[in-house]
C-alpha positions in Angstrom: 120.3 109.8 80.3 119.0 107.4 77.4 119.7 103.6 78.4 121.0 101.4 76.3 118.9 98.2 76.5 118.0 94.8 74.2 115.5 95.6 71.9 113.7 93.0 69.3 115.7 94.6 66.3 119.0 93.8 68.0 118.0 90.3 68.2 116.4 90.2 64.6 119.4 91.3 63.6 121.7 89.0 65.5 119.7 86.7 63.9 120.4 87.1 60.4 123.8 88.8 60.2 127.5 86.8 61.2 130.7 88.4 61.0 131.8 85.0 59.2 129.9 82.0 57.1 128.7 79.0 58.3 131.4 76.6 57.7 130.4 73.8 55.2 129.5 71.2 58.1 127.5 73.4 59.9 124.2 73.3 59.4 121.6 76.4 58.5 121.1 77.7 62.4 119.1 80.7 61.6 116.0 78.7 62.4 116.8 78.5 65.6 117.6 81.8 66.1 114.5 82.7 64.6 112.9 80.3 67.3 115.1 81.6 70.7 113.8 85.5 69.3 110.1 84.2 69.5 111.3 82.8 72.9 111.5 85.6 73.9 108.8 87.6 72.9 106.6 85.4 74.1 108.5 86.0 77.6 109.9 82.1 77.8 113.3 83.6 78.4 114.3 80.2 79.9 113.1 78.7 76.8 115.1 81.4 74.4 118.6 81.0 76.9 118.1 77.3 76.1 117.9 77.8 72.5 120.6 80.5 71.9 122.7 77.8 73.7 121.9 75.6 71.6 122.6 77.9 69.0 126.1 78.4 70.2 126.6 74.5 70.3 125.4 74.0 66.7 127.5 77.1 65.0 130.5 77.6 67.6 132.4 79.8 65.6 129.5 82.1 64.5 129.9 85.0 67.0 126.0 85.8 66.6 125.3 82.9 68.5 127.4 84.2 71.2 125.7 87.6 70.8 122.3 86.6 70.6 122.6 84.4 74.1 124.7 87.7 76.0 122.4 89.8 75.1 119.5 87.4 76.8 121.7 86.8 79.7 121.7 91.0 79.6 118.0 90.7 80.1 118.3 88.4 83.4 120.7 90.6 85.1 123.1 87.6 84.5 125.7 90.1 83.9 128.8 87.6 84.9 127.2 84.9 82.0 127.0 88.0 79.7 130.2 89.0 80.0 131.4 85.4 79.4 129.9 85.2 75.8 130.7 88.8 75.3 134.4 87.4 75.4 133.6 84.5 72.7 132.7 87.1 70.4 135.7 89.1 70.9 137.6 86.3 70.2 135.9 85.3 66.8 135.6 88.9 65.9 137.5 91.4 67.8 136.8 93.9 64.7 133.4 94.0 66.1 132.5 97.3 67.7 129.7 96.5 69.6 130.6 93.3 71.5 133.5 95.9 73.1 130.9 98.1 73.7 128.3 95.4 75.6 130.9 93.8 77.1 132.2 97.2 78.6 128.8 98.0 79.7 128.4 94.3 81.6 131.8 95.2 83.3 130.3 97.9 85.0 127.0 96.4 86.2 129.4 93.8 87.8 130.9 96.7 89.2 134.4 96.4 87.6 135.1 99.7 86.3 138.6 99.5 85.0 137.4 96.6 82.6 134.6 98.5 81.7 136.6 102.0 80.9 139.2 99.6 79.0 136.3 97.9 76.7 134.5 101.4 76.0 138.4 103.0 75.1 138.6 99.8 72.6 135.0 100.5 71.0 136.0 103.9 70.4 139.2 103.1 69.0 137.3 101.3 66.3 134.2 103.8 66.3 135.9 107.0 67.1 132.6 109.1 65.9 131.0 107.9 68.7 133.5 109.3 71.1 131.1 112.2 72.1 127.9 110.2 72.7 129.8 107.8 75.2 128.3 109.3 78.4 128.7 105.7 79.8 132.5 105.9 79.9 131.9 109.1 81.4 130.3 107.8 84.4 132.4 104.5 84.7 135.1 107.5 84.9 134.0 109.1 87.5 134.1 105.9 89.6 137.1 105.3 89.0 138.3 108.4 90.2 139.3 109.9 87.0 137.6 112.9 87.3 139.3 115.4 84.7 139.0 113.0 81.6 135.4 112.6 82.9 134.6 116.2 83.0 136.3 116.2 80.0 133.9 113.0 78.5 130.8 115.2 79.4 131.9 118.5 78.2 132.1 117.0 74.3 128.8 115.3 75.5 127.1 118.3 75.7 128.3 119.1 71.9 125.6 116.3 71.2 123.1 116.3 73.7 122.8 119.8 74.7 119.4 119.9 76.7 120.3 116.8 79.3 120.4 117.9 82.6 122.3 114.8 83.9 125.0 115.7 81.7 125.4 118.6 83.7 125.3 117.0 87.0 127.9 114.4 86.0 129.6 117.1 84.8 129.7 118.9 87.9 130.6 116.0 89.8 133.6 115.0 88.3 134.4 118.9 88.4 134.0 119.2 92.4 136.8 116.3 92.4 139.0 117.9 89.9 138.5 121.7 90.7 136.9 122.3 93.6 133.1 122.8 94.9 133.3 126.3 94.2 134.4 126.1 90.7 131.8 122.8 89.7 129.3 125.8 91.2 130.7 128.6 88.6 131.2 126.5 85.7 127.7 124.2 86.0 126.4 123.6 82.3 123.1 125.6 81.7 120.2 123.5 80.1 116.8 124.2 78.7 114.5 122.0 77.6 114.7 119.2 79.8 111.5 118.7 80.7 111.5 115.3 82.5 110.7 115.6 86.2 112.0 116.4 88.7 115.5 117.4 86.2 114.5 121.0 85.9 114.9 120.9 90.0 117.6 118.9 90.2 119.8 121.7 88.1 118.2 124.5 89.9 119.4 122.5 93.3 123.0 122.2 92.0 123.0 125.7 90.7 122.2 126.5 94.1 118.4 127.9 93.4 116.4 124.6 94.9 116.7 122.9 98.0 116.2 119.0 98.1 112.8 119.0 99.2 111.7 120.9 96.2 113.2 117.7 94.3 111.3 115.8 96.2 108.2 117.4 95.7 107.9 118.1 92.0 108.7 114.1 91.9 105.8 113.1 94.2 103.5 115.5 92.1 104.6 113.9 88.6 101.6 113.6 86.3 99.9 110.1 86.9 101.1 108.9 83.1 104.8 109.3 84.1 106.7 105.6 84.3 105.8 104.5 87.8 108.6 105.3 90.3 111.0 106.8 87.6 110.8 110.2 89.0 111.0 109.5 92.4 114.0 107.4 91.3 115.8 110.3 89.5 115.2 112.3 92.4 116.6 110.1 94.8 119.6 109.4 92.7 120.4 113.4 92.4 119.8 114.2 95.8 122.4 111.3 96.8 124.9 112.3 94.4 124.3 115.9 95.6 124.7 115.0 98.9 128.1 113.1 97.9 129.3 116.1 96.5 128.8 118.1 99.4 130.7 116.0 101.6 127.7 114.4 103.5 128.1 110.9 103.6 124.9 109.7 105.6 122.6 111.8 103.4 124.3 110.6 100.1 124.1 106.9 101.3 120.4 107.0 102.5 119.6 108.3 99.0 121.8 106.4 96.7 120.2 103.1 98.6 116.8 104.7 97.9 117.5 104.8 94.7 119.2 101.4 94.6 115.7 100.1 95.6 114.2 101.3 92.3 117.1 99.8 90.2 115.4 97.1 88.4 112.8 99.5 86.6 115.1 102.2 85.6 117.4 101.0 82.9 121.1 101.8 82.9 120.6 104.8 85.5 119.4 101.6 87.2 122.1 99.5 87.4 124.4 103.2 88.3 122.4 103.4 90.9 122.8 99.6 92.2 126.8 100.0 91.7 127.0 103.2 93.6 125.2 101.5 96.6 127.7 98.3 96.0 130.6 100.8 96.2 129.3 102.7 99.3 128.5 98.9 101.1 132.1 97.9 99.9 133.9 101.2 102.0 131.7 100.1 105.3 133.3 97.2 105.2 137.2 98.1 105.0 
């Protein structure tokens, strides 16, 4: 699935747009903005943090300020300090769509998924369009053990995003909880056109029509130009989950840690990934 990451135009943007004016005493702080974004590009990110703080210390009741330095925090994994000025925007602007939405997704990577599905249901309240493109909710479902409103998140998925093999699979997860096994198997989504490796194998395993090894080895033969480790990653993500499904706990766990290892490099899958293998470490201990 797409990940949702900070790009430059986020940040440009952040930059130049407030959801209310400076207030007459406050001086002009889209300089320094302008100077936490170049910051960054130049990959001085202790630099930027220190200048979107400054930012936020200048203009307190601008929520871009707050914006601009969560989304930085985003980009050191310092999901707890995200989540934290996340909040400040909320409170200057809780009209504002996507601080719900990024404060929803830095709930999950700290791994607290009812605060995550309640931020996501309070974006879509104020973005309801977007309801079918919200495959994040419908993972941070499935966590939380909701499994038929997550099958049902990933069936009007697949009304926008029709060729996505890991819609599918999530899919099929959260229908093995809420149906059975045997009727995940019956009623797996069929997809064509996915043509990132190893997903063709990955649906032809949960269909039934692959075993795991031939996951394995369409992702060790992945053309040289592919991201390095992604498919590998994918692969080991799958088979866990596959495994997970079927009831075999050490196989799930030796793969979903696997796949944990390659978290860093693999955008939001990434961090689903690391929280899976934070769930699973969190059961051996009780």
């Amino acid at each position: 699935m797409k990940s949702i990451t900070l790009v430059l135009t986020t940040l440009l943007a952040v930059a130049h747009v407030s959801a209310q004016p400076l207030r007459p005493k406050e001086a002009d702080t889209s300089e320094i903005a302008q100077q936490a974004i170049a910051a960054y590009r130049k990959g001085d990110l202790p630099a930027a943090l220190a200048l979107a703080t400054k930012l936020t210390e200048a203009a307190p009741k601008q929520p871009s300020g707050w914006f601009l330095r969560a989304q930085l925090h985003v980009t050191q994994r310092q999901h707890a300090q995200a989540v934290a000025d996340y909040s400040e925007v909320i409170k200057l602007d809780p009209k504002s769509p996507n601080a719900w939405e990024a404060r929803g997704e830095a709930y999950f990577k700290l791994g607290k998924i009812a605060e995550s599905i309640a931020d996501f249901d309070q974006f879509l309240e104020r973005v309801p369009a977007q309801r079918p493109h919200h495959w994040q909710r419908g993972i941070a479902l499935y966590y939380a053990g909701r499994f038929k409103d997550g099958k049902e998140q990933f069936e009007i998925h697949q009304t926008v995003n029709s060729n996505d093999v890991e819609n599918a699979v999530w899919h099929f997860l959260c229908a093995a909880r809420a149906d059975g096994l045997a009727a995940a198997k019956k009623n797996l989504i069929p997809i064509e056109g996915d043509s990132r490796v190893p997903m063709a194998q990955v649906h032809q395993l949960f269909a039934g029509k692959a075993k795991p090894e031939d996951v394995l080895a369409a992702a060790k033969a992945a053309p040289a130009e592919t991201r390095s480790g992604e498919p590998l990653f994918y692969a080991h993500l799958y088979l866990g989950i596959y495994y997970e499904a079927l009831g075999d706990a050490k196989q799930a766990r030796d793969y979903i840690f696997k796949a944990a290892e390659r978290a860093d490099q693999n955008g939001y899958m990434g961090d689903v990934a690391r929280v899976h293998a934070e769930i699973l470490r969190k059961q051996e201990k009780k």
